[in-house]
C-alpha positions in Angstrom: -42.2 -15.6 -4.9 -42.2 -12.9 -7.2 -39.8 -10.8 -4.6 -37.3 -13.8 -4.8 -37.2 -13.8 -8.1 -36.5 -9.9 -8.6 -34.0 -9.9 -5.7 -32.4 -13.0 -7.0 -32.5 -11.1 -10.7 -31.0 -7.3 -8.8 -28.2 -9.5 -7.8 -27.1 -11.2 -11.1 -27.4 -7.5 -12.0 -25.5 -6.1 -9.6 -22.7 -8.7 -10.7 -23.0 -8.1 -14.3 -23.8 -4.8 -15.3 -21.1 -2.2 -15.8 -20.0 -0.2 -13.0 -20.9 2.7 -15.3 -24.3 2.1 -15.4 -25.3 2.2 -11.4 -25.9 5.6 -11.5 -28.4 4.5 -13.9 -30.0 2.0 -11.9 -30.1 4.3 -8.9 -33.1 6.5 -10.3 -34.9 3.3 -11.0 -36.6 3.3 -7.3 -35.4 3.7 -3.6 -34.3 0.4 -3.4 -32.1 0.5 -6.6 -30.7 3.5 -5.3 -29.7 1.2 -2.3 -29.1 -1.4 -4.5 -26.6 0.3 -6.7 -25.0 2.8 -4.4 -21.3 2.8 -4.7 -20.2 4.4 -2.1 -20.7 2.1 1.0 -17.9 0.2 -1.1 -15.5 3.4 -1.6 -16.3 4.6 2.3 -15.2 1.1 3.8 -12.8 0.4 0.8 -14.3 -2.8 -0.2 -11.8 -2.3 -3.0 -11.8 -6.3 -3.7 -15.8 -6.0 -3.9 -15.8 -2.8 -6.0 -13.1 -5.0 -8.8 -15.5 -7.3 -9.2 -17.9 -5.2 -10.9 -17.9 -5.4 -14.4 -15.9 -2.7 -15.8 -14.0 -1.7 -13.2 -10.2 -2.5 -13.2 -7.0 -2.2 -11.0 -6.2 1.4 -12.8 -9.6 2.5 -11.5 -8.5 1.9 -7.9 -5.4 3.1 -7.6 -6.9 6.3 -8.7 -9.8 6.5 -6.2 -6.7 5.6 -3.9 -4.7 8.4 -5.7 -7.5 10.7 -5.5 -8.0 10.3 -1.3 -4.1 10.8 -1.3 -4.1 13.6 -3.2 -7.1 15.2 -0.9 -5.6 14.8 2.4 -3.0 16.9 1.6 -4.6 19.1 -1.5 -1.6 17.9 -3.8 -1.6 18.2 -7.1 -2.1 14.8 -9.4 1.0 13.7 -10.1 0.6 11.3 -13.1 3.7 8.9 -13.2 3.2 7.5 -9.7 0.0 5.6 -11.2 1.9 5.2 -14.5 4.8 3.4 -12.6 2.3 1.3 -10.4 0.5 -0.2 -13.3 3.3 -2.1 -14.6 2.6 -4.5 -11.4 -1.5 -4.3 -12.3 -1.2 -8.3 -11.2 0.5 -7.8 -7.5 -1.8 -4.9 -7.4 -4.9 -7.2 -8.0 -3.9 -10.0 -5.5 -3.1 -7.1 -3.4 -6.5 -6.0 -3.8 -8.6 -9.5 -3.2 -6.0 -10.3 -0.5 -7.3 -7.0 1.3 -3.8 -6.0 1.6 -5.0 -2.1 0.1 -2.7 -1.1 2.8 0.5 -1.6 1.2 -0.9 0.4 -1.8 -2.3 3.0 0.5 0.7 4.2 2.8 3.0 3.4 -0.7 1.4 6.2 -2.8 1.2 8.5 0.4 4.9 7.6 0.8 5.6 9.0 -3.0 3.5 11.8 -2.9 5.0 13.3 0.2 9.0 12.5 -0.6 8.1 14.1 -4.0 7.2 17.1 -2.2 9.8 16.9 0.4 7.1 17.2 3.3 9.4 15.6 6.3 6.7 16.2 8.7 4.1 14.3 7.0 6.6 11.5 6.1 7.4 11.0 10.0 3.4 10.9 10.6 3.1 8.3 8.4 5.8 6.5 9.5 4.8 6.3 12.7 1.0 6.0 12.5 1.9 2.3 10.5 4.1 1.5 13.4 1.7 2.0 15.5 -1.2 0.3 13.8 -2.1 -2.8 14.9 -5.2 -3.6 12.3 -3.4 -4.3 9.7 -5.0 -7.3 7.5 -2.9 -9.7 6.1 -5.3 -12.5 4.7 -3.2 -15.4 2.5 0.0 -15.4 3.6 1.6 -16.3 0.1 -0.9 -13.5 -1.8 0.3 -11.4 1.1 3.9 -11.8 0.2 2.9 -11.6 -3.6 2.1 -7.4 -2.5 5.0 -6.8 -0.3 6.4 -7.5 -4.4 5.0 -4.2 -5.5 7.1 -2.0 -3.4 9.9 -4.3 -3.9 9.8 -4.0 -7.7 8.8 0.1 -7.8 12.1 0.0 -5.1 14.2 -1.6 -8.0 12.8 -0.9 -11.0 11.5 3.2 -10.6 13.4 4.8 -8.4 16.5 5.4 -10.5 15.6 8.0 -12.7 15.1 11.2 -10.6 16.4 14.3 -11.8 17.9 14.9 -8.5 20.6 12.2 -6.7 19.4 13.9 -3.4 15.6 13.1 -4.0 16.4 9.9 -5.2 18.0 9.1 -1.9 15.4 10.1 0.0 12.9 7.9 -2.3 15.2 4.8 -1.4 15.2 5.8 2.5 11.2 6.4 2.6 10.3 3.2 0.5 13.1 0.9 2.2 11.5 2.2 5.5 8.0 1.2 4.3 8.7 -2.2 3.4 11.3 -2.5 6.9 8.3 -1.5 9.1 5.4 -3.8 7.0 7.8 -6.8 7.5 8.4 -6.1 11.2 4.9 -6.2 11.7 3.8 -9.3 9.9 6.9 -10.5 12.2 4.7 -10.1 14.9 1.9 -12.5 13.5 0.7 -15.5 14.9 3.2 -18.5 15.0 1.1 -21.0 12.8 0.6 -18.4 10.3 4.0 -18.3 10.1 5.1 -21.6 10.6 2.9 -22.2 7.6 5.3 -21.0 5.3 8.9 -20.9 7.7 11.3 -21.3 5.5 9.9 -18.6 3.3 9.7 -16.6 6.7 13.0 -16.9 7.9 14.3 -16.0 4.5 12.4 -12.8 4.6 13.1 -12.1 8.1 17.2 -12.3 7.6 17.1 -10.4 4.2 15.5 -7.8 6.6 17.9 -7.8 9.0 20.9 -7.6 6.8 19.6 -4.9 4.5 18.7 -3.2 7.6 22.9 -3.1 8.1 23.5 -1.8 5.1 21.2 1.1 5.5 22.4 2.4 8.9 26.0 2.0 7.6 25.0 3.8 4.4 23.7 6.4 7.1 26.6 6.6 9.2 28.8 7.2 6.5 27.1 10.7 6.0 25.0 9.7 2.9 22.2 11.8 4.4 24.5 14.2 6.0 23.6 17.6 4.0 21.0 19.2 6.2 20.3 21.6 3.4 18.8 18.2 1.5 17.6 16.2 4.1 16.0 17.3 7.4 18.4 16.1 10.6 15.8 15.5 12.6 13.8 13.8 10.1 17.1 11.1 9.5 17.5 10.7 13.5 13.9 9.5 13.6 14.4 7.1 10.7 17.6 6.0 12.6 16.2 5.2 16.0 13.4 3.3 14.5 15.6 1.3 12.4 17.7 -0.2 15.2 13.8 -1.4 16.4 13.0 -3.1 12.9 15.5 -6.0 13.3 14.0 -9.6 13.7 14.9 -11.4 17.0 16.1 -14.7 15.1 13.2 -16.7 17.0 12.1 -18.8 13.3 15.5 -20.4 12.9 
């Protein structure tokens, strides 16, 4: 009874202390240190469970996201990326309970490499979320609540590079990123989608037509200047553009 009591008593713990106190609780015995490890959560990106803990927060994981980024690649931190992301903190945080750390995941890779103009790693990201077929989408509406966050960062930051050339490729890189998350979901199953059809066939024709204006924008040379933009980089983009459109099937 007495084992109950102290397992029922680690887990209102577990709930209620702060997040900076686990490495506390660890020294306490083998089992705490079990108990209270942390990293289980950040290995298998339980981000939702890891925001539960008292005292951890939405700017907390985006930079353990940040920092796994940053690692792959050994880039340097680069500060306004988070900066810019926490003005959605509440997308972020549905995004996060939602299990949709994806969008957040392949959006800050996305930034980091067209920041550092790395058109290899850019196609090899592209691809590998074409080709990935796990991706979780959980509550349809709280999943459409995080495709907002790359909307908004689309609209609202990236305007004010120092460089018109950069800036275009920003545009291209995120655009493609929310084109190829879409076109997925497309593929879900049809109750999920019927669930919310007329929010789906909206989606799916904004898709479609935006997807016109960017291979227009591209055929009128916009991305031209191979001393800017890589040729074989914007072919790729291209070819996997024209494979993005959504058969109108929801109509």
């Amino acid at each position: 009874m007495s084992l109950l009591l102290n397992d029922d008593i680690l887990d209102y713990l577990k709930c209620h202390l702060d997040i900076n106190d686990y490495d506390k609780m660890k020294k306490v015995s083998v089992k705490h240190r079990y108990l209270f490890d942390l990293k289980p959560l950040l290995f298998n990106k339980y981000y939702d469970k890891l925001l539960n803990i008292q005292g951890s927060s939405v700017e907390m994981i985006l930079k353990i996201i940040d920092y796994n980024v940053r690692k792959k690649y050994k880039f340097k931190k680069n500060k306004t990326i988070i900066k810019k992301l926490l003005k959605y903190s509440n997308y972020i945080e549905i995004s996060i309970n939602n299990n949709n750390i994806f969008i957040i995941e392949y959006l800050i890779d996305i930034l980091y490499n067209t920041s550092k103009k790395k058109y290899e790693n850019l196609k090899n990201i592209i691809i590998e979320l074409y080709n990935n077929d796990k991706l979780y989408y959980g509550d349809i509406g709280d999943f459409c609540a995080s495709l907002t966050i790359i909307t908004k960062y689309f609209k609202n930051d990236l305007d004010n590079y120092y460089n018109e050339y950069l800036e275009l490729l920003y545009k291209l890189n995120v655009g493609i990123l929310l084109f190829i998350i879409v076109k997925k979901f497309s593929g879900c199953a049809d109750n999920i989608i019927n669930t919310y059809r007329p929010s789906c066939i909206n989606l799916f024709n904004t898709q479609n037509m935006k997807l016109d204006e960017y291979l227009e924008i591209i055929y009128q040379g916009v991305y031209a200047d191979e001393k800017y933009f890589k040729k074989y980089y914007i072919d790729i983009i291209v070819n996997l553009m024209k494979e993005l459109y959504i058969p109108q099937i929801y109509e």
